[in-house]
Rosetta silent file (secondary structure, phi, psi, omega in degrees, C-alpha in Angstrom):
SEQUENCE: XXXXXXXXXXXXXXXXXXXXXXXXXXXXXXXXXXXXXXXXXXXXXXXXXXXXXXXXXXXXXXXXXXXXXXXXXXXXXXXXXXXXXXXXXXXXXXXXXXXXXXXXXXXXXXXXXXXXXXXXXXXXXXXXXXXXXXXXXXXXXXXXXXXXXXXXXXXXXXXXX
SCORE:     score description
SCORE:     0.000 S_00000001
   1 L     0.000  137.845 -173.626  -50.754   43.992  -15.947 S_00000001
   2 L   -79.739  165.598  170.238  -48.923   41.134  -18.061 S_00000001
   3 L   -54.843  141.604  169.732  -51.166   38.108  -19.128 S_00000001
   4 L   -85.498  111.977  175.867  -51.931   35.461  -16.410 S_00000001
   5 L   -72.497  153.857 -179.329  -51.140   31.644  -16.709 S_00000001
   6 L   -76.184  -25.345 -171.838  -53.783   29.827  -15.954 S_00000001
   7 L  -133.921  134.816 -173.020  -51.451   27.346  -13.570 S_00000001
   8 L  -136.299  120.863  178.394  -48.648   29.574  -11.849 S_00000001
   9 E   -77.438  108.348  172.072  -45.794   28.021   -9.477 S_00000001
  10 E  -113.385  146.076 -167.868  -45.544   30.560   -6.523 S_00000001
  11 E  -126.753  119.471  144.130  -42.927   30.067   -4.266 S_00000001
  12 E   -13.484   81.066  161.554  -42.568   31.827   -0.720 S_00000001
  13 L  -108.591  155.547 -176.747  -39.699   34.300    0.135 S_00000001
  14 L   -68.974  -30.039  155.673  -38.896   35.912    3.271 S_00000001
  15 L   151.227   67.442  174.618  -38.167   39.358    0.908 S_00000001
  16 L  -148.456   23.973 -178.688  -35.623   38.196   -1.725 S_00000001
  17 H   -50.462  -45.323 -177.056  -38.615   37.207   -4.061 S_00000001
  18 H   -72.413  -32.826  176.311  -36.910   39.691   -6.533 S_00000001
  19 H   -58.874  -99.732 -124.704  -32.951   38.753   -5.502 S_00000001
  20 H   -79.850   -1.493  161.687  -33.408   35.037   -6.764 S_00000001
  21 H   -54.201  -53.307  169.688  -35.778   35.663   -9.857 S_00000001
  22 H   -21.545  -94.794   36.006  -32.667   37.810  -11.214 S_00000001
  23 H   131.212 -105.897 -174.434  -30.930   35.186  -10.561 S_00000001
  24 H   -43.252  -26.843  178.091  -32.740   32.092  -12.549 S_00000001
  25 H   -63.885  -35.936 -172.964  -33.091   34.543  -14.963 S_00000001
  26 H  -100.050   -5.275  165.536  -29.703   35.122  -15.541 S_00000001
  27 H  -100.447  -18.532  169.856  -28.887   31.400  -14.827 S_00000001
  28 L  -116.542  163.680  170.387  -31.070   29.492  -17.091 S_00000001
  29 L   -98.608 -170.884 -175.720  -32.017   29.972  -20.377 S_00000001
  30 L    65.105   24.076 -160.182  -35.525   30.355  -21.361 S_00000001
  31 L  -127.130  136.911 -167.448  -35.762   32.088  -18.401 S_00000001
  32 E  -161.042  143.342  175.520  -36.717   35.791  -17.694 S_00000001
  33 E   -95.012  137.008  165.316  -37.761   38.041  -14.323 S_00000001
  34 E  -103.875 -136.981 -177.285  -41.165   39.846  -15.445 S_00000001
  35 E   -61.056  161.468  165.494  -43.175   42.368  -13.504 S_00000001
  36 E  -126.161  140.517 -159.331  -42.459   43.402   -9.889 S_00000001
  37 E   -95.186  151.120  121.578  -45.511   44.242   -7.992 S_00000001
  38 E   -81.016  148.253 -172.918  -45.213   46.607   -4.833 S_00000001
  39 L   -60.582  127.639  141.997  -47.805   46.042   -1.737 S_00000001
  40 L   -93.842   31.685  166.196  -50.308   48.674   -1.745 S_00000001
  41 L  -158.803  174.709  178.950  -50.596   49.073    1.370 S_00000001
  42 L   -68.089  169.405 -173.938  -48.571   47.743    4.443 S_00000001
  43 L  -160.702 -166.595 -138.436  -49.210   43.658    5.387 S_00000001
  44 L  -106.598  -27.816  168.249  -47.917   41.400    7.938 S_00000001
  45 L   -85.535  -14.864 -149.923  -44.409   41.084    5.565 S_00000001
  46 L  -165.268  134.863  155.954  -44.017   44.341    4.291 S_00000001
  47 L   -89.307  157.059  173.677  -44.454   47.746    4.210 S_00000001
  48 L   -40.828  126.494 -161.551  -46.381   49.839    1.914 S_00000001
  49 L   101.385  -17.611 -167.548  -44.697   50.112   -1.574 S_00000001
  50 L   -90.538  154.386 -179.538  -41.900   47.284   -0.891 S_00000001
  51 E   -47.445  112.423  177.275  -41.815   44.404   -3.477 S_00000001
  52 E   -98.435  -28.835  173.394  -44.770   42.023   -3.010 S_00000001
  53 E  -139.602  136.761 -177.189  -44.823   39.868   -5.985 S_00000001
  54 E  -143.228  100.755  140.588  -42.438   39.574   -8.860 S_00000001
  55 E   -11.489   98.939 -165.697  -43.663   37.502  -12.049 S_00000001
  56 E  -157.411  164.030  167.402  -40.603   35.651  -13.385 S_00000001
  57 E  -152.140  169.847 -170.378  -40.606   32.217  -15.103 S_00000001
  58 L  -159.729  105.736  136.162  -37.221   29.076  -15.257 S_00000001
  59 L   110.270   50.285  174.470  -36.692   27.446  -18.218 S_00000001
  60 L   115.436  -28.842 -159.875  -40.278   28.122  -19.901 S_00000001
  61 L  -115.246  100.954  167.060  -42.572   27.772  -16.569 S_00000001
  62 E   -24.541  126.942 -166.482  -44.244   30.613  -15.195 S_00000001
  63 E  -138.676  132.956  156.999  -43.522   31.379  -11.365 S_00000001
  64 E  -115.956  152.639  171.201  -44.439   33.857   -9.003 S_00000001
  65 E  -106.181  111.893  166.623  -42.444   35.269   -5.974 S_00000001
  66 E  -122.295  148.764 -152.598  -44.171   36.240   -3.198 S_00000001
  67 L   -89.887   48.693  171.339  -42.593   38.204   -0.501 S_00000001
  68 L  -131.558   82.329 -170.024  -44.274   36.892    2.552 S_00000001
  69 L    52.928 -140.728 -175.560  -42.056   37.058    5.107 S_00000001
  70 L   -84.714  -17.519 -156.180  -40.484   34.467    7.530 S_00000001
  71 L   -74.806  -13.906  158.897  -43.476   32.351    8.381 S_00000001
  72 L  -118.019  178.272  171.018  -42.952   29.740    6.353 S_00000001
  73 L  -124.037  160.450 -178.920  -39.537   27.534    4.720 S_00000001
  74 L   -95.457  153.256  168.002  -38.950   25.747    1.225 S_00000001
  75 L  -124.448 -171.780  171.109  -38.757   22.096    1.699 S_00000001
  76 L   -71.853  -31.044 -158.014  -37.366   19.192   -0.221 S_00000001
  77 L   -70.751   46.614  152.282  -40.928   17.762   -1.046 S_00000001
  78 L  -134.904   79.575 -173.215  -40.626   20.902   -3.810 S_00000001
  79 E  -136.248  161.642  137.903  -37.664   21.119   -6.012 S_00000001
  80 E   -38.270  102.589 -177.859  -37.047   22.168   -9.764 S_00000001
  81 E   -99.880  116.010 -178.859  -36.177   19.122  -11.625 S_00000001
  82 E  -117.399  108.919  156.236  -33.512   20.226  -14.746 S_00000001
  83 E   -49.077  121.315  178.592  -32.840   17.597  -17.624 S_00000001
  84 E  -121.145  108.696  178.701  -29.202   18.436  -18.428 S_00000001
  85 L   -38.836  -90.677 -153.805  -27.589   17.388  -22.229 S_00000001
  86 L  -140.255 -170.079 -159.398  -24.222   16.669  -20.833 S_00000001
  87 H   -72.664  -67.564 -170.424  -21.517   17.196  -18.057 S_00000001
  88 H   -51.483  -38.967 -175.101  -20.773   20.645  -19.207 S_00000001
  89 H   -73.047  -26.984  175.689  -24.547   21.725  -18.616 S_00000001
  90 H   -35.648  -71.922 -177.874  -24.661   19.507  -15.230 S_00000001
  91 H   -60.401  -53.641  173.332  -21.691   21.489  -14.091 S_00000001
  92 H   -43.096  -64.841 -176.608  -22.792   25.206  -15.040 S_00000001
  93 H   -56.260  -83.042 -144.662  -26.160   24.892  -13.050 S_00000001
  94 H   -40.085  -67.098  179.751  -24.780   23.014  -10.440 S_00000001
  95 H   -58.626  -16.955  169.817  -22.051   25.535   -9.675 S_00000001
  96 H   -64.161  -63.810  167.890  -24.065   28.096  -10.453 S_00000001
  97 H   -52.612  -52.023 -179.596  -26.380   27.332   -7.602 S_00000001
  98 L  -116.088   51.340  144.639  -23.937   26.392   -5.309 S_00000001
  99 L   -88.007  -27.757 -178.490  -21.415   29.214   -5.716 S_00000001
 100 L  -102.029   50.253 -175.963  -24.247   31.513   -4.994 S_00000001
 101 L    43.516   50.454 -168.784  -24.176   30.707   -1.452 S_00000001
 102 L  -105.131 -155.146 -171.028  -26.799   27.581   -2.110 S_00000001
 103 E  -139.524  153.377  171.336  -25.587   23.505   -0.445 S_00000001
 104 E   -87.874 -161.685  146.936  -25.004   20.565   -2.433 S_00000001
 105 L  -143.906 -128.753 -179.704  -26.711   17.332   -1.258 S_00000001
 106 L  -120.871  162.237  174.160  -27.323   13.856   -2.866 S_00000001
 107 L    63.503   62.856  174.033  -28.336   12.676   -6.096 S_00000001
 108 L    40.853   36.631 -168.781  -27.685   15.441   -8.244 S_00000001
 109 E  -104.968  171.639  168.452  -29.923   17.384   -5.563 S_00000001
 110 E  -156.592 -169.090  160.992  -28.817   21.065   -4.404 S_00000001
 111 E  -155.222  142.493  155.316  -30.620   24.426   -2.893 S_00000001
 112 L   -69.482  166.101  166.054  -30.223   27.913   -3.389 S_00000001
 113 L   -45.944   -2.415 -172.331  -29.748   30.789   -1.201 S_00000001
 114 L  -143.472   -0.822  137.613  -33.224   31.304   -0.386 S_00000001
 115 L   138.118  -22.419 -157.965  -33.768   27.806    0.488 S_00000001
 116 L   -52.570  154.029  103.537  -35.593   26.177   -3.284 S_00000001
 117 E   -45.238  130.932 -170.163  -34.486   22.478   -4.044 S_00000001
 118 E  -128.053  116.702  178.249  -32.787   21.576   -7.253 S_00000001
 119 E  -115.780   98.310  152.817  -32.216   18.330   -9.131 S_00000001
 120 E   -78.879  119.482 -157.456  -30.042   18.739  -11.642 S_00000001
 121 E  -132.987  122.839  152.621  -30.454   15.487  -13.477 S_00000001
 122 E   -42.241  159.798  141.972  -28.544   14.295  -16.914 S_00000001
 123 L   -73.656   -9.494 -163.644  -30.856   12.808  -19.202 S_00000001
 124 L   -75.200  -52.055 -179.853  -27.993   10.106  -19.537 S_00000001
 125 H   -31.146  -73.009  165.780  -29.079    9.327  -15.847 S_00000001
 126 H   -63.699  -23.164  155.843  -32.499    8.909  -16.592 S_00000001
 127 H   -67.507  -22.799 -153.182  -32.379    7.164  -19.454 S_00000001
 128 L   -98.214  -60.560 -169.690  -29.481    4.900  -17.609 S_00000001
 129 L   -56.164  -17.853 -160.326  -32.291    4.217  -14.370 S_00000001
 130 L  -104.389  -13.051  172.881  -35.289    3.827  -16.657 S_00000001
 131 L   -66.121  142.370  160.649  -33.811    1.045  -19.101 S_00000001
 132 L   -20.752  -59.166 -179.239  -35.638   -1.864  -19.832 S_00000001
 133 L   -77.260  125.675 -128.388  -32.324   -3.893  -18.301 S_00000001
 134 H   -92.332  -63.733  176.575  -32.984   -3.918  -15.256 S_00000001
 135 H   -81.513   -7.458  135.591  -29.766   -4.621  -13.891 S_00000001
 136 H   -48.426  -65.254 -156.189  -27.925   -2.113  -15.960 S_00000001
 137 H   -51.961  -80.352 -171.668  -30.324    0.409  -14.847 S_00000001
 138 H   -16.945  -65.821 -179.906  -29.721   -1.045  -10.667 S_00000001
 139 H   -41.655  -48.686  171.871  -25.666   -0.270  -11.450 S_00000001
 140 H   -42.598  -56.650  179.390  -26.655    2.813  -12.379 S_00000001
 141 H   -53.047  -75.209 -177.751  -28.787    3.599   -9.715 S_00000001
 142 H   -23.170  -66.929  178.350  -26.045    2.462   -7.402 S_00000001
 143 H   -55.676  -46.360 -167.959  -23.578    4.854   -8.594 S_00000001
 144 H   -67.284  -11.728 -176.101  -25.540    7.364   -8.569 S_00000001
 145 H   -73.462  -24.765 -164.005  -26.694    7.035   -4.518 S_00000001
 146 L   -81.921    3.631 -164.315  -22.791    7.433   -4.068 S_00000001
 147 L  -115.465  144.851  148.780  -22.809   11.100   -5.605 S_00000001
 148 L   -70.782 -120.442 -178.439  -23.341   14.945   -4.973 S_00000001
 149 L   -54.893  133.873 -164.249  -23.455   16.442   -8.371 S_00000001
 150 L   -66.059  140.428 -173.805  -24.360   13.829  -11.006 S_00000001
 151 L  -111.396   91.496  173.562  -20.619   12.245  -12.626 S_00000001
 152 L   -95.324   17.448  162.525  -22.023   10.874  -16.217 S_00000001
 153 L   -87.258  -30.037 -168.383  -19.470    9.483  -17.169 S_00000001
 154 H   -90.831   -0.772  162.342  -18.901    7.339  -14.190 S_00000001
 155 H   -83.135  -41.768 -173.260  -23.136    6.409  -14.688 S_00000001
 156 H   -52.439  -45.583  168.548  -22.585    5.862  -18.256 S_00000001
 157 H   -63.518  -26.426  151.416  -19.650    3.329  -16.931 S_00000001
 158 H   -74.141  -42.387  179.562  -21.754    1.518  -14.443 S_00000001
 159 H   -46.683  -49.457  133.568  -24.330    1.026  -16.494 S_00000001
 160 H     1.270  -70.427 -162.398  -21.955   -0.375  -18.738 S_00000001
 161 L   108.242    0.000    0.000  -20.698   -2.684  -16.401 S_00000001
């Protein structure tokens, strides 16, 4: 057994707990799939031996996947929030996610394939909404309600004026 964090984000799959750790693993960095548990015994999701939990962490923060079944959905009021350096890093996750059969939405939001919510957010963005000037910041804001995937050049240009 690997060491335990004391605070562990577990997130709910229907039995692709193992599919999308791969997955963040190989899409972010700082990111890694650890153990995969199998049930030892059958359970209302699974039979005995199939993957019940799989250990994984995305971008530094320890996660577990557990495999239990259909009865619940991911919702918005849950999403991964990713600070992104620039436009190129924006674009890799973003496309990453939703290339891999995931949706966009608004506001630099998206979801995977299994259902998680994702805000891929510049820092320019945040930095743009969060200034002191108020109505720079508003302009900002503004542009940004008109967008899927965050444009930071065209925030950096409202903000601007």
């Amino acid at each position: 057994m690997t060491s335990i964090a004391k605070n562990t984000i577990c997130l709910w799959y229907d039995d692709a707990a193992e599919e999308a750790a791969r997955f963040y693993a190989e899409t972010f960095p700082d990111s890694s799939l650890g153990a995969v548990h199998s049930a030892p015994g059958d359970n209302p999701s699974g039979k005995e031996g199939s993957v019940l939990t799989v250990e994984f962490t995305v971008l530094g923060v320890a996660c577990l996947g557990l495999n239990g079944g259909p009865a619940f959905k991911h919702s918005e009021a849950f999403s991964f929030q990713i600070a992104t350096e620039d436009q190129d890093e924006t674009d890799r996750y973003w496309n990453a996610i939703v290339s891999n059969g995931g949706q966009e939405s608004e506001c630099g939001w998206c979801k995977d394939k299994w259902g998680i919510s994702w805000q891929i957010t510049p820092i320019a963005l945040t930095k743009a909404y969060t200034s002191p000037d108020r109505a720079a910041a508003k302009r900002a804001f503004d542009a940004m309600m008109t967008m899927r995937k965050i444009d930071i050049a065209v925030i950096e240009a409202a903000f601007r004026g």
